[in-house]
N, C-alpha and C positions, 0 to 999 in steps of 0.2 A: 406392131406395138409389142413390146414386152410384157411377159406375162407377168401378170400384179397376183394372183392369187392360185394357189393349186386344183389340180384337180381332185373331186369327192375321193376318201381314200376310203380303208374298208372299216375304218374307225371312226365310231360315233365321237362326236363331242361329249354328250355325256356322260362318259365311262371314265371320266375323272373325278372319281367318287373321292370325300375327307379321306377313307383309308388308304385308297391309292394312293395321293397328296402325301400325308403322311409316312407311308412307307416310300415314295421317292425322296424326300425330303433325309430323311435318315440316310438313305442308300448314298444321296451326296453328301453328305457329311462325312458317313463310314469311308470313301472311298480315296476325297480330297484328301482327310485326314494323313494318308499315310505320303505327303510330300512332306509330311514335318515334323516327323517321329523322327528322326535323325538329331535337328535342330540340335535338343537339347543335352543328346546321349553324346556328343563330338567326343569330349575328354574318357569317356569310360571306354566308346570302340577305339580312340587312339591308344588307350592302356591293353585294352584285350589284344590288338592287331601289332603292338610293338612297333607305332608309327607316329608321326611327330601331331603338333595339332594343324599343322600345314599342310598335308595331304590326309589327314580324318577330315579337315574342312571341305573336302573336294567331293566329299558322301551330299553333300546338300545341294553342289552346282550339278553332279551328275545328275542326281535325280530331276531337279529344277530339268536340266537340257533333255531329262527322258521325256518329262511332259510338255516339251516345248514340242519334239519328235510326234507325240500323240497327236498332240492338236492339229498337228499340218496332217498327219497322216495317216491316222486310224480316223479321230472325230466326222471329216469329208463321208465316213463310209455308212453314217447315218442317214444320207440322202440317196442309198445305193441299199443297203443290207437291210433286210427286214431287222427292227429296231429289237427284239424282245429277243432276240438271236443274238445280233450283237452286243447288246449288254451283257448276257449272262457269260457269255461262252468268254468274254476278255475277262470278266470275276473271275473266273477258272483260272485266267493263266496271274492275272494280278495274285491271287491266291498262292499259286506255285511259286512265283518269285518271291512272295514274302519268305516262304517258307527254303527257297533258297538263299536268301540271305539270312536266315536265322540259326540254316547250318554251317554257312561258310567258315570252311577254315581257312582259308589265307583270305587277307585284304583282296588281294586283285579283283577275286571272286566276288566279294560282295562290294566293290564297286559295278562291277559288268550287271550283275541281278539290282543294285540301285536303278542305273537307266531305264530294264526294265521295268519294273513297280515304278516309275514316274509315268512310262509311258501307256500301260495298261491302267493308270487311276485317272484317264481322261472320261471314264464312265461316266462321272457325275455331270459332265460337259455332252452326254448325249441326252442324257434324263433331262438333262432344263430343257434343249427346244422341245421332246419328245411332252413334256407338259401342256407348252403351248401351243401343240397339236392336238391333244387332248380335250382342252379347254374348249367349249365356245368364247367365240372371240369377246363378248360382253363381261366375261370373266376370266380373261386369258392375263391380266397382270397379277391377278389374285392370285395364280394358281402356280406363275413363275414365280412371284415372290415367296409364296411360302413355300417352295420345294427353294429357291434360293438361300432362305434360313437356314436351311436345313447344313446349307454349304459351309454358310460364311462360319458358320456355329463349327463345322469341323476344324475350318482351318485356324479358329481360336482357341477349340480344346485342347488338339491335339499335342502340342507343346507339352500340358498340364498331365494330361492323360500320360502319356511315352516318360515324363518326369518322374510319376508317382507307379506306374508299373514298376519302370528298372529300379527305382530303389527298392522291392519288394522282392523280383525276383530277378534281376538285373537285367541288361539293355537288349539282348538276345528276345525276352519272352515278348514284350509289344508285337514285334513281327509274328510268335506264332498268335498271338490274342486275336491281330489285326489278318491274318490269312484263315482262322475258323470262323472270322465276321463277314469275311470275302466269301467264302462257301454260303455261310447260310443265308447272305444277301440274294448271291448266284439262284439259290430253290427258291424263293419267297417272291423276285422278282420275274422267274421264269414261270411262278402260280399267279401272278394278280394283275402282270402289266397285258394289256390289250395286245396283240399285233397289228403292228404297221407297216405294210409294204411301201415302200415309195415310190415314186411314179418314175423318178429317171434310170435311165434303162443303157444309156449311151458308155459302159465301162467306166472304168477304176480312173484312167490316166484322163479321159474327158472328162472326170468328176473333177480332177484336179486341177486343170486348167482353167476350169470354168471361175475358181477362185477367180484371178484377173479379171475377169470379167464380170464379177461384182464391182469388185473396187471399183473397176471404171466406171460402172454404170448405176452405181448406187450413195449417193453424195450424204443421204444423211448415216449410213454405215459408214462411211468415212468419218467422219463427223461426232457419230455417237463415238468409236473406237478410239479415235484422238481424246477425246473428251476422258472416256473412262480409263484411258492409260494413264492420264496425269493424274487421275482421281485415286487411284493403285500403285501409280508411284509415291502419294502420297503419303499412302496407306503403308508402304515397304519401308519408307523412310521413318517413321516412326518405330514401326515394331524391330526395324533393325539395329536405331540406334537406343530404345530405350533401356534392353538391361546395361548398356554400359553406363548411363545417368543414373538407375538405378545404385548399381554397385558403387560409382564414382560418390556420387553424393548423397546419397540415403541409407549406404550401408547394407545391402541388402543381399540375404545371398541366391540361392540355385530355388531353395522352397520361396519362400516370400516371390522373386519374380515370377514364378509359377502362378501364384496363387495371383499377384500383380494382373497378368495374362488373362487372366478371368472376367475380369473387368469387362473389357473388351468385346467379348462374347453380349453383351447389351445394346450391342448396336446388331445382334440380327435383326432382334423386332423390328430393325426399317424396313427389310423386304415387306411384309405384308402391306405393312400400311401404306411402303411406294406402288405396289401393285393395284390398291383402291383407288391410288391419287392418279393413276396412269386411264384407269378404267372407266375414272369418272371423266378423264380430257384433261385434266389441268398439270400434264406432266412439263410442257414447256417453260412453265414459271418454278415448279419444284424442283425442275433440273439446276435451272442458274441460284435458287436458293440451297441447295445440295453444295454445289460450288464452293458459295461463299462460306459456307458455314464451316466446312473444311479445312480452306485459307484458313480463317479465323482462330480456328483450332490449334492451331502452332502457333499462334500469335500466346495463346492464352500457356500455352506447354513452356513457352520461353519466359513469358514475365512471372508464370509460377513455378519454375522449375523446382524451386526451394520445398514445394508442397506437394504430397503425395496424393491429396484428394484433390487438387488440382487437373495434377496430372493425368489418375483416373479420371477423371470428369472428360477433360481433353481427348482421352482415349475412347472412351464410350462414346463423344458426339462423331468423333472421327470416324469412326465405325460406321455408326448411324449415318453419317453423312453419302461415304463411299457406299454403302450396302443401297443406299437408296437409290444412288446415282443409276447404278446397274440395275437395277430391277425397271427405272423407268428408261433406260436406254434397251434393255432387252424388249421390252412389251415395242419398241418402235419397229425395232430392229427385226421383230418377228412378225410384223406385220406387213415386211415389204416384199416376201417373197415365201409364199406359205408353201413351195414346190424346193425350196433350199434352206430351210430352215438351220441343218448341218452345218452346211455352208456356209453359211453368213455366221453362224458360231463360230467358226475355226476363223474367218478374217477378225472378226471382236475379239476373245477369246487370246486369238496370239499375241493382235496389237497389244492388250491389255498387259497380256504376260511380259513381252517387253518393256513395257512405260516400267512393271514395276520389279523386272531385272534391271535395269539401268540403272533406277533409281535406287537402290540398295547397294550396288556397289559406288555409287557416288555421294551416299548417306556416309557409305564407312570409312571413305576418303576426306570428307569434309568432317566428321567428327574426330579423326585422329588430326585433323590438322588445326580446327577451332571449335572442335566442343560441339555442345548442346546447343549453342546459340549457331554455328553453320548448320546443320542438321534444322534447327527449325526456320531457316529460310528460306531453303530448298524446301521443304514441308509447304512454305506460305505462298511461294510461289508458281508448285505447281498446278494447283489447281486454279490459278489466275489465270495461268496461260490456259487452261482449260475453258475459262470460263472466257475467254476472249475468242476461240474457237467456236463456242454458244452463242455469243453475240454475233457473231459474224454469219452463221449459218443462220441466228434466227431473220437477222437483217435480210439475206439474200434468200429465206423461205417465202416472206411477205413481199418482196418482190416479185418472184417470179408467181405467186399463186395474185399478186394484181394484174402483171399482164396476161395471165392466160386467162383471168375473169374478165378480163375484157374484149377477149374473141373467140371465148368457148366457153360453155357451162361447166360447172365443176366437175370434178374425176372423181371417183372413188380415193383414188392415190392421196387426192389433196386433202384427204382427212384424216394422216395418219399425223400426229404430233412430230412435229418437227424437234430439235432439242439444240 
């Protein structure tokens, strides 16, 4: 029989004290953050670098392809590397590379240091399961969620933030702002986070293989991962087509979509409260209601496009929606295998990052070709097909937990929310 749960490590659960929570929460924010300090600086490094806006746009897919690199292949060494070690010591080098791309003088150069900084900000991707190892399991959605906030909250600001720097002191200083927050992250999280050894012991390259070996053998991490891909792609296809709606039809320019982008940031609140709804048991039904509400939400971006408080409104449930989706798909997902925690994040995690690469470059293809209204169809649709992935796993959970209640008493296993 597969092992369902880890062995005792040398970390208590309750050493996930409010200020720990809180300073991890920050540390994922500070750290996501910097996939998307680029975003909105394109035009000013293509004027600094004497390059066109078709390869300055190449600054955002490198980084994007550094953190995809992470995720397959630093994030794994969370179930191998004592955790408080690995963290700090990749802030180090995330650190370096900001600060080498903040002195680069040729392009090339600070594309090659891009890859890196994507690939060393996969930190904040060790600190979530590293939470719900911390947690007792009776409060282990609470404690992902709101170290979750902490994420989704970077990957909203930072746009506004990287905006309102470079016009101040230009596009160059975010990277040194964003590499002295890497340091002081590096001390503060090498003073307060617990150590965790992990229990597998079997090398680097057996860590990575064993990946497959989820997938096959874990059907609702399939499951969840499909599910929150479409939920992220979702979520890509909005925020990638919206300054172009913005500009097109409301006039609007580089400040206003900033401030626009803020908005946004109101749907961290759903981590916590998906963490209570996960904790209390009732994540199965919040999941398909996350779903819908999603959908919905393009529906509502299309027939108001005309309206800006529409549209924010659209954007904050959207948020709300996708942030909640993940935090009850994580509390499942870290429940099935408390010895791979790492692990099962790099298969979530990557799927995710796919649904919502895909989906962003098939946002920009169908709004150059039909506007705002392709753009929210794709929007309304993915999370359908989502949510028909839900239907189907929940269908085939209640089966299979009625015939094994019917020639064996129940598992441990069968009581982890299905989604």
């Amino acid at each position: 029989m597969r092992q369902l749960v880890s062995a005792p490590t040398a970390v208590a659960p309750q050493r996930m004290s409010p200020a720990l929570t809180l300073v991890m929460a920050v540390a994922c924010g500070l750290t996501v953050a910097n996939l998307y300090y680029a975003q909105p600086l394109l035009e000013l490094v293509a004027r600094s670098f004497g390059v066109g806006q078709g390869p300055a746009a190449t600054v955002v897919t490198l980084t994007q392809a550094g953190y995809a690199l992470g995720l397959l292949f630093v994030l794994p060494l969370g179930d191998l590397v004592e955790n408080r070690r690995l963290a700090t010591r990749t802030l180090l080098v995330t650190a370096t590379a900001l600060l080498l791309a903040a002195a680069s003088p040729v392009f090339g150069m600070f594309l090659a240091v891009s890859v890196l900084v994507g690939t060393t900000s996969v930190v904040a991707q060790i600190l979530v399961p590293l939470a719900a190892h911390l947690a007792p399991p009776e409060r282990r959605g609470k404690a992902v969620g709101q170290v979750m906030s902490g994420l989704l909250t970077g990957i909203l600001l930072a746009r506004t933030a990287a905006s309102l720097v470079a016009g101040l002191l230009g596009w160059r200083a975010i990277y040194v702002f964003s590499a002295a927050l890497m340091l002081g992250l590096a001390a503060v999280l090498h003073r307060m986070l617990p150590q965790r050894a992990p229990d597998h012991t079997a090398g680097y390259r057996a860590l990575l293989a064993s990946l497959g070996e989820l997938v096959r053998r874990e059907p609702a991490l399939r499951r969840r991962a499909l599910c929150q891909a479409s939920m992220f792609g979702a979520f890509t296809t909005f925020w990638t087509a919206i300054a172009y709606e913005l500009t097109d039809e409301h006039h609007f320019g580089q400040a206003r979509i900033a401030l626009f982008a803020l908005v946004g940031a109101g749907g961290a609140a759903a981590a916590p409260i998906a963490g209570r709804i996960a904790d209390r048991g009732h994540g199965r039904g919040a999941s398909g209601a996350a779903l819908l509400l999603a959908s919905s939400m393009f529906l509502l971006a299309a027939l108001g496009h005309r309206s800006v408080p529409l549209l924010a409104l659209a954007a904050v449930l959207l948020d709300f929606a996708v942030q909640c989706h993940q935090v009850l798909s994580q509390h499942e997902i870290y429940a099935l295998r408390g010895d791979a925690r790492a692990r099962i994040n790099t298969v979530f995690m990557t799927t995710v990052f796919a649904g919502g690469a895909l989906s962003s470059a098939v946002a920009g293809a169908l709004h150059t070709a039909y506007g705002w209204t392709g753009v929210c169809a794709l929007g309304t649709a993915l999370p359908l097909a989502g949510l028909l992935v839900w239907a189907l796993g929940r269908r085939t959970t209640t089966r299979t937990r009625a015939r094994a209640g019917s020639v064996r008493p129940a598992r441990a296993e069968d009581t982890v929310d299905a989604g």
